[in-house]
Steps between C-alpha positions, in 0.01 A plus 500: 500500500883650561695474190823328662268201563616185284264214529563087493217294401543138559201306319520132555240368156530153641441515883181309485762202388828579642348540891494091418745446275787687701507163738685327233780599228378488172679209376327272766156642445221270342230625257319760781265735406233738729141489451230746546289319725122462531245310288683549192878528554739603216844526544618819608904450428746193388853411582766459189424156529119503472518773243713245274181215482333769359307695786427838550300755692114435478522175412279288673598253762294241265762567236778567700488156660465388086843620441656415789369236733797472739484937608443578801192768538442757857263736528593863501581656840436865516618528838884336448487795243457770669770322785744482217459873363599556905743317485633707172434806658693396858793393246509820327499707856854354549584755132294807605310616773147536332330217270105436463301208406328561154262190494450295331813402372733762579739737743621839459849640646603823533875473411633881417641479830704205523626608146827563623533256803474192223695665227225601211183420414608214251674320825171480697269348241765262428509396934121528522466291221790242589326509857150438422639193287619354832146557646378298185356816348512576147494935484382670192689937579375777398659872624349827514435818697174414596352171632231471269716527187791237649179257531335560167875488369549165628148345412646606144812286531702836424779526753666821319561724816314846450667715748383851444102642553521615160527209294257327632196603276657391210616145609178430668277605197549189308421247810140359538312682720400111632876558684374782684220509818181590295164356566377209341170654393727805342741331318214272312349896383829625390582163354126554279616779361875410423673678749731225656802668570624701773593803252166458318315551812700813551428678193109518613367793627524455882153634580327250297750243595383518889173580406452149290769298716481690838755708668720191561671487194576829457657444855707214366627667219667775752638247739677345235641818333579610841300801527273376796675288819476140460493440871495115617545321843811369552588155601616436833625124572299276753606543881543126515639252166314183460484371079368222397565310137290318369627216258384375165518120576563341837806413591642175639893558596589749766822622252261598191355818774816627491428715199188616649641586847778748278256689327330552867816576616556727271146689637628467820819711416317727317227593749834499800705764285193673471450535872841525592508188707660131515335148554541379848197200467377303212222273457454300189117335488527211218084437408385189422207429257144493707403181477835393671425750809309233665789256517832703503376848610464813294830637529901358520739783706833575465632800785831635499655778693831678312810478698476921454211718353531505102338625194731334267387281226801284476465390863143469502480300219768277593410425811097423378647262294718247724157524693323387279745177379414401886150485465256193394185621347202310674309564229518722146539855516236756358616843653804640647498807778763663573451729826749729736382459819763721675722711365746826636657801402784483298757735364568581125781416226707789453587572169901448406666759301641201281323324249322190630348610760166314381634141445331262732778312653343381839609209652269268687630481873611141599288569817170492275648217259526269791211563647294485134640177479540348835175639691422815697661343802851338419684787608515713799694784617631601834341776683679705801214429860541743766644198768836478655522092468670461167286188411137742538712832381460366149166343342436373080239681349415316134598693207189765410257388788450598839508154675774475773667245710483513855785557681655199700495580869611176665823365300516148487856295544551269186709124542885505496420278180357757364664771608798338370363458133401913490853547586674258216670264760456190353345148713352716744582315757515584829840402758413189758735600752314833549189326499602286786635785675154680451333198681775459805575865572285811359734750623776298248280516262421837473888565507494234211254677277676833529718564175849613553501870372777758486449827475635702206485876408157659547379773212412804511203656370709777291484513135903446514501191708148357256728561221771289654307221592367496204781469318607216754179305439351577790078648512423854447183447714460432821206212446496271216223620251339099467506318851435148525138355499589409886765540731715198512703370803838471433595130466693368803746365197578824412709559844784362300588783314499902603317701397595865465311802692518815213281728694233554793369418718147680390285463773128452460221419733140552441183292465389456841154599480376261216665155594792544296756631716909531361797591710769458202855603479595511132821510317594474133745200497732329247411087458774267511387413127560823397186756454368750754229440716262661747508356830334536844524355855193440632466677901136375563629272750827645666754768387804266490337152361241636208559228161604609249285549091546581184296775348590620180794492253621760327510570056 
């Protein structure tokens, strides 16, 4: 093993408890405690809670239940073990690039390398620590050269650093050699003849030592020293994140999940960093107990789709939450899963040369606020469509999905009344002598419906003359972004007053071939109200008598 290794053990003593007691903060917890299963159970860990009636490990369930009758009891899960030492190991990727799984209760990091990136030794045990407390883990460090000795270290509960090859035989002769990978079988022989420590095993003759215990602990004894390579597989995080929690008690109110959805969350960041990517899909499964699958279903979904890839906790979490204040459970909740079912490359944080660079100020977009709280669907956002008729050359696509609204071929021409209230002219009414002129003469009529309009001084497209007219009021693009839901016919009242030409005319004709054909002449025009408008005169039947609509207004 190279001396300028430095070693990070990680041992979690009360993962058969915490991989169900994570799910809720402490001081909400009942009495829980983790049973060994089978014909006769005994309890294999306690909470703070269940430890205060009076119970402790290998107790009976019998006299658990005694002491406490109200605690809740669930049997040991070996496999949400070895998902949370994973899950450890994925979190401790995002501090150095090599950490292993030690099972059963532990991970090792190689940290010599990221020494100087996180600014000493003594700074990453504090954020691995502080980090695996947000997971809901509760670390026991220990810190050597080798792996072997930073596990047997921290099955001692010694977290002095030993940073140098050297010292290591004397501060691992006093530890157990129970802390240390020896075989059941030899430690009961050494143990006979009262040689329980690591520097007692030592100090025998190393022939007879492999001859009575086998070659293995011989072996041992180098790996830890570091005179033999300690070689172990590292961990490399799952192509695809889907983690499930499972949850002491059910649960009845959406809200109380929201603790449990973090600490996923907190996964989910982990196992992101570790990759190098950001969340583009979430799925949140909410299981119901199994005798309620019949009548409400197994499972209660929550999707959402972040306005823009991320990886940050802050947003995550946030937006999980005013989810989950939407949702009525059908039923209790056992389980929550927690799965990224798309996600994308994303670039990393550059370090500042300032102090501060690590405070986690993200902000949750309004985009993904709304739409936490409002639905998936409540707002959309215009898209540019490759189509000449400016009612088709824009479509709404919702916010984070793919569903878009077809363009409008075939513009329909709203009621004066109508057209009259989009335009803020109050009644709405329309003028009776034009509408008797419509019925005795349509030529007078069409000269009736055709608004007075003088022409004023037409922009240029130079930055200079944009400048200038926007300084005057005028727009600085040649189409309104937001047209109106319709054309609208320009009320025969409106003949009254003049309306201004500003600039045009902008012809456009197209739509032949599908039904929807447009011969338009349009012109950016001043209203007699005040405001500027985007108007158009309507050639589909004649050059000289085409109506007249209003299409958009400008900002």
């Amino acid at each position: 093993m190279p001396s300028c290794a430095l070693w990070l053990a990680l041992r979690m003593p009360a993962l058969p408890l915490e991989v169900f007691a994570r799910a809720h903060p402490d001081d909400a917890a009942a009495p829980f405690a983790v049973t060994s299963g089978g014909h006769h159970p005994a309890i294999v860990d306690a909470n703070a809670k269940a430890r205060g009636t009076g119970i402790t490990r290998g107790q009976t369930v019998t006299t658990a239940l005694a002491l406490a009758p109200g605690i809740v009891l669930r049997e040991r899960d070996t496999r949400a073990e070895h998902a949370a030492l994973a899950e450890v190991a994925t979190f401790a990727l995002g501090l150095t690039p090599h950490a292993c799984i030690a099972a059963p209760d532990a991970v090792l990091a190689e940290v010599r390398a990221s020494l100087r990136l996180f600014g000493g030794l003594a700074r990453i045990v504090r954020r691995v620590e502080a980090g695996l407390r947000a997971h809901g883990f509760m670390p026991v460090t220990g810190v050597a050269p080798t792996p072997l000795a930073a596990l047997a270290l921290a099955r001692a509960g010694d977290a002095r650093p030993v940073l140098a090859v050297d010292d290591l035989a004397s501060r691992l002769a006093p530890l157990p050699l129970a802390h240390f990978d020896v075989d059941a079988e030899a430690l009961a022989l050494l143990a006979a003849a009262g040689v329980t420590t690591f520097g007692a095993a030592r100090a025998l003759p190393r022939d007879g030592l492999a001859r009575r215990c086998g070659p293995a602990l011989p072996a041992m004894a180098d790996r830890a020293l570091g005179r033999a390579p300690d070689t172990r597989a590292p961990h490399v995080p799952a192509p695809r994140f889907a983690s499930r929690l499972a949850l002491p008690a059910p649960v009845h109110d959406a809200e109380a999940l929201a603790f449990a959805v973090n600490r996923l969350v907190q996964s989910l960041s982990a196992w992101l960093l570790a990759r190098g990517l950001g969340a583009a899909r979430l799925d949140v499964a909410l299981a119901h107990e199994h005798y309620l699958h019949a009548r409400v279903g197994a499972v209660t979904r929550l999707r959402f789709a972040p306005g823009a890839p991320t990886r940050s906790v802050a947003h995550l979490g946030a937006v999980l939450r005013e989810r989950l204040a939407r949702v009525v459970l059908p039923a209790p909740v056992e389980a929550v899963t927690l799965a990224c079912t798309d996600a994308v490359r994303v670039s990393g944080h550059n370090l500042d040369l300032l102090p501060g660079h690590d405070r986690n100020d993200v902000v949750v977009p309004l985009v993904d606020r709304l739409r936490a709280r409002l639905g998936d669907d409540c707002l959309v956002a215009p898209v540019a469509h490759a189509e000449h008729r400016p009612e088709a050359a824009g479509v709404e696509r919702v916010v984070g999905g793919a569903a878009i609204a077809p363009p409008r071929t075939a513009p329909r021409v709203a009621s004066a009344r109508g057209i009259a209230a989009t335009a803020g002219i109050p009644g709405g009414t329309t003028n009776a002598s034009v509408i008797g002129a419509t019925a005795a003469s349509p030529a007078a009529a069409r000269r009736a419906r055709k608004p007075r309009l003088r022409h004023g001084t037409q922009i240029l497209p130079d930055p200079d003359a944009l400048a200038a007219a926007h300084r005057a009021g005028a727009p600085t693009m040649p189409r309104p972004l937001w047209l109106l839901s319709e054309p609208a016919a320009l009320a025969p009242a409106w003949h009254v007053d003049p309306w201004i030409l500003r600039d045009g005319p902008e012809r456009i004709e197209s739509g032949w071939w599908d039904g929807g054909d447009v011969r338009r002449d349009y012109f950016v025009a001043e209203a007699p109200q005040g405001g500027l408008a985007w108007i158009y005169r309507d050639h589909r039947r004649g050059t000289d008598d085409g109506e007249w609509f209003l299409h958009g207004w400008f900002a």
